[in-house]
N, C-alpha and C positions, 0 to 999 in steps of 0.2 A: 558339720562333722561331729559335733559335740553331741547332737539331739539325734542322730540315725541311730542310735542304740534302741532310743527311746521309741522309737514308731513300731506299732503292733501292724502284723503280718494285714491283717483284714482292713487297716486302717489305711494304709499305702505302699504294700510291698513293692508292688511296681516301680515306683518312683521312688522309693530306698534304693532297688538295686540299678536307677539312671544313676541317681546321688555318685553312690559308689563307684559307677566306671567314670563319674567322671574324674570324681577324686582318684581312680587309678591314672588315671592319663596325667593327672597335675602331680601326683609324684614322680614319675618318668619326666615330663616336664621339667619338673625342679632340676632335674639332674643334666638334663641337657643346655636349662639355661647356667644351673650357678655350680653344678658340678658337686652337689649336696643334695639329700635326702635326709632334712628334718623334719619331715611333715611325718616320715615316719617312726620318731621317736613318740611320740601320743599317743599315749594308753587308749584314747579314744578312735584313731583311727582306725576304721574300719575292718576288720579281720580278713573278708574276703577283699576288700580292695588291697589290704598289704598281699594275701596269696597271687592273685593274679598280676598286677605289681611282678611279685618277684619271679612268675611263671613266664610273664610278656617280655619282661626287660633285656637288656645286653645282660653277660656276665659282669661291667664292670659298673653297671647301677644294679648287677644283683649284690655287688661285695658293698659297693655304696649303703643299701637298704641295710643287710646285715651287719654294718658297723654301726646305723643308726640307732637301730633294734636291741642292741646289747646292753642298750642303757635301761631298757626297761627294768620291772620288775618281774614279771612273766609274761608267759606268749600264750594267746588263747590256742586251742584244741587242734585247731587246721591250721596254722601257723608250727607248732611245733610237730606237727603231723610229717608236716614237707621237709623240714631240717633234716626230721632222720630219716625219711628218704632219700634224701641230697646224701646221706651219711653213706650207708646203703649201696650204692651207685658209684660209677666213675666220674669222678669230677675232676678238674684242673686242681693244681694242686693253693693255686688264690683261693680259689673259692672254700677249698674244703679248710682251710685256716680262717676264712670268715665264719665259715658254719661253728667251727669249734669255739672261737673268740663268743661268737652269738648266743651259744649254749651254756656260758657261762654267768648269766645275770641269777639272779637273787635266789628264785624259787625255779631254775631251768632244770637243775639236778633231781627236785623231787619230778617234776614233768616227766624228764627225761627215763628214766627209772619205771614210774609207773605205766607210760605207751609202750618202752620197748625194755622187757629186762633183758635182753641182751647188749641192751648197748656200751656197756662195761666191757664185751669182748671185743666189737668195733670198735671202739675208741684203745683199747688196747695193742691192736694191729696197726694203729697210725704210728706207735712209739717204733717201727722199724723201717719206716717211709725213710727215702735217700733225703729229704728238705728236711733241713733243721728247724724250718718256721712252721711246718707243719708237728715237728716232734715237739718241739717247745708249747705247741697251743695243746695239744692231748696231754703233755702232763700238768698244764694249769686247770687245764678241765678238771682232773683229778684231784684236783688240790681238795677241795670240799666231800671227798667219798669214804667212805669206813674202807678200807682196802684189805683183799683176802692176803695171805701170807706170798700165795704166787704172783699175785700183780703186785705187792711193796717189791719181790724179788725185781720187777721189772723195771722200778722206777729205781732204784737201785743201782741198778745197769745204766742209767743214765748218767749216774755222777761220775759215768768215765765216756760222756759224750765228746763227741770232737768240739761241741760245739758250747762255749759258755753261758748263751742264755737257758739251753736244754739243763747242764748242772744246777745254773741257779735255780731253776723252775724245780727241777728234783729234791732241792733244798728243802723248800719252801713247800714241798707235799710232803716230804718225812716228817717236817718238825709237827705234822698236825698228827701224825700215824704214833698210833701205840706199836713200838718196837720191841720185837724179840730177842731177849739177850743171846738166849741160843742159835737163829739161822739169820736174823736181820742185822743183827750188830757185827758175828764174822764177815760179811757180807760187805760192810761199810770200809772195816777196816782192813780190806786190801786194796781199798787206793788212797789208805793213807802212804805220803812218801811216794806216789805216784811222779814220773818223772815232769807228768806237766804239771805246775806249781799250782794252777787254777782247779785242779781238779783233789789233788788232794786237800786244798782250804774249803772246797767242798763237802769235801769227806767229815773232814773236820767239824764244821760248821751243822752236817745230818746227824751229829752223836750231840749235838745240845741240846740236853734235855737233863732232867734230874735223876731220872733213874737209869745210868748211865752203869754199865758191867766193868768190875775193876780192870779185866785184861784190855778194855778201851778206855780208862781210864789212866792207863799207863802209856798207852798207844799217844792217847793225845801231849801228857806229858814228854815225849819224845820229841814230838814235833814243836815242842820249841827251842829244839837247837837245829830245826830245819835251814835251810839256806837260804831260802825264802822269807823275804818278814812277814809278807802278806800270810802264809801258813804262818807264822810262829806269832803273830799277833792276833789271829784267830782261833787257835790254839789258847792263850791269854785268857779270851774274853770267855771261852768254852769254859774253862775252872774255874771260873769265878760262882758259877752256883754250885760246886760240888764241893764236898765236903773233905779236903787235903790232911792226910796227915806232916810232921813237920821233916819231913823227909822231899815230899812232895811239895810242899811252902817254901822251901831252898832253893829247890829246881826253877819254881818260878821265881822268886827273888832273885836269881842270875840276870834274869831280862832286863833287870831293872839299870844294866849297863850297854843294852842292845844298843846297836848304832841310830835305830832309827825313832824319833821320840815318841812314833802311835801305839809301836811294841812295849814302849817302857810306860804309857798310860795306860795299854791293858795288863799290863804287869801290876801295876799300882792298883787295878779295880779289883783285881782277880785277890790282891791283898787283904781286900777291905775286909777285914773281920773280928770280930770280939777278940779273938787270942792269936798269936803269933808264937811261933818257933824263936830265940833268941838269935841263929843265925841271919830268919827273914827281916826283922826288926832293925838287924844291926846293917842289912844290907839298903833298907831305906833312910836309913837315919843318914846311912855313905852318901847314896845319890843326892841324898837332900844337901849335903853338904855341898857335893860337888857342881849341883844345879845355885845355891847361895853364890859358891865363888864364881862360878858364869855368868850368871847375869846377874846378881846384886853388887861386887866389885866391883867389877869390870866399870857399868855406868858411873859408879862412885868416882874411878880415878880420874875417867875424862872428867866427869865436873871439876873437879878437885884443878886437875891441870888446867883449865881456863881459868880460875879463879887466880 
């Protein structure tokens, strides 16, 4: 398998392309004996034996191959040929969540981009598929793309999915997006204060960045007297790169008596800076005491009383 690259056409095409089908049949093989397809993770494996492979196969040693394949680096020319024809086409909705996972390795993007520049609008039209694991795999895809102003709009739209892997995934493609104070960021924050708690630490979570617009700087200052800790501790950790006047260093210093102790550490981070407000100072210097006589007392007296 390593040396069929290497045979010149005049040398032994013939018996390259036996080579080849045999090795197609011993990956279908694999999978009917061990229920894996590693042979196809090798850069070296043959291009046409992976296409026909994934042409000959079941669907479910075609999702087998493409979960193998994803770990590459890229996919030679007729390999990534077929993906976006798979893309293109009706397909089950497995398979087309392998296609996507699969189009996600190192250099799939610049591929992907250069064969088909439409495929930014395909992959777009998956973000309103009924399957969650189908919408979650088209905004990972996304995650590595300069995004136009109308498709952030659309990823966007997902931090109020039903579905929590779909937010997260939405997360995780803004933080990499240069955002607009003006149509991206109102955008963000109308689900902050959202009723489901997951989707506004979401929200929350797509405005961390530094260049951050004061009316969603105030936005997220709100949300830490949220009812949720999970918001108000994400919230926390959001103002710890921005730049608080001692108005706003107050409001966070409040957390710093939150019932739940993850909120009062990102309280404590969002703290950490050269200068403080005399109110914020004197609100940590409180907890500091109050955290002393919880557990520095406390174990003191039991010793003390066994002695």
């Amino acid at each position: 398998m390593h040396c069929l690259s290497e045979v010149q056409e005049k040398d032994g095409q013939f018996w390259k392309e036996k080579l080849e089908d045999k090795l197609t049949e011993l990956l279908l093989a694999e999978y009917e004996i061990a229920e894996t397809s590693y042979l196809a993770e090798a850069t070296e494996f043959p291009p046409r034996s992976l296409i026909q492979a994934l042409n000959q196969g079941s669907e479910e040693q075609e999702i087998s191959i493409l979960s193998s394949i994803n770990r590459r680096l890229f996919f030679e020319g007729g390999v990534m040929d077929l993906l976006i024809h798979w893309l293109n086409c009706p397909i089950s909705k497995r398979k087309a969540v392998a296609v996507l996972d699969a189009l996600r390795i190192d250099q799939g993007l610049q591929q992907l981009q250069e064969r088909n520049p439409d495929a930014l609008t395909v992959i777009l039209g998956w973000l309103g598929d009924e399957e969650y694991r189908i919408r979650e795999a088209a905004v990972n895809l996304l995650d590595r793309w300069s995004l136009s102003p109308e498709a952030l709009t659309m990823i966007v739209r997902c931090l109020g999915d039903e579905n929590w892997y779909v937010c997260n995934a939405a997360v995780q493609v803004l933080k990499r997006q240069d955002l607009s104070p003006d149509s991206t960021f109102p955008a963000i924050l109308r689900y902050l204060g959202d009723e489901k708690w997951c989707i506004s630490e979401a929200a929350v979570q797509g405005l961390d960045r530094e260049d951050i617009s004061p009316n969603a700087l105030l936005a997220i200052v709100e949300r830490l007297e949220d009812e949720h800790s999970g918001v108000r501790q994400m919230a926390a950790w959001v103002l710890k790169r921005q730049e608080l006047n001692p108005d706003l260093l107050t409001a966070v210093a409040k957390q710093l008596r939150d019932k739940e102790w993850y909120t009062r550490e990102a309280a404590v981070c969002a703290l950490d800076r050269e200068e403080l407000a005399p109110d914020a100072l004197k609100a940590i210097i409180g907890q500091l005491e109050d955290d002393i006589q919880m557990f520095g007392r406390q174990p003191f007296r039991r010793s003390r009383d066994k002695s």
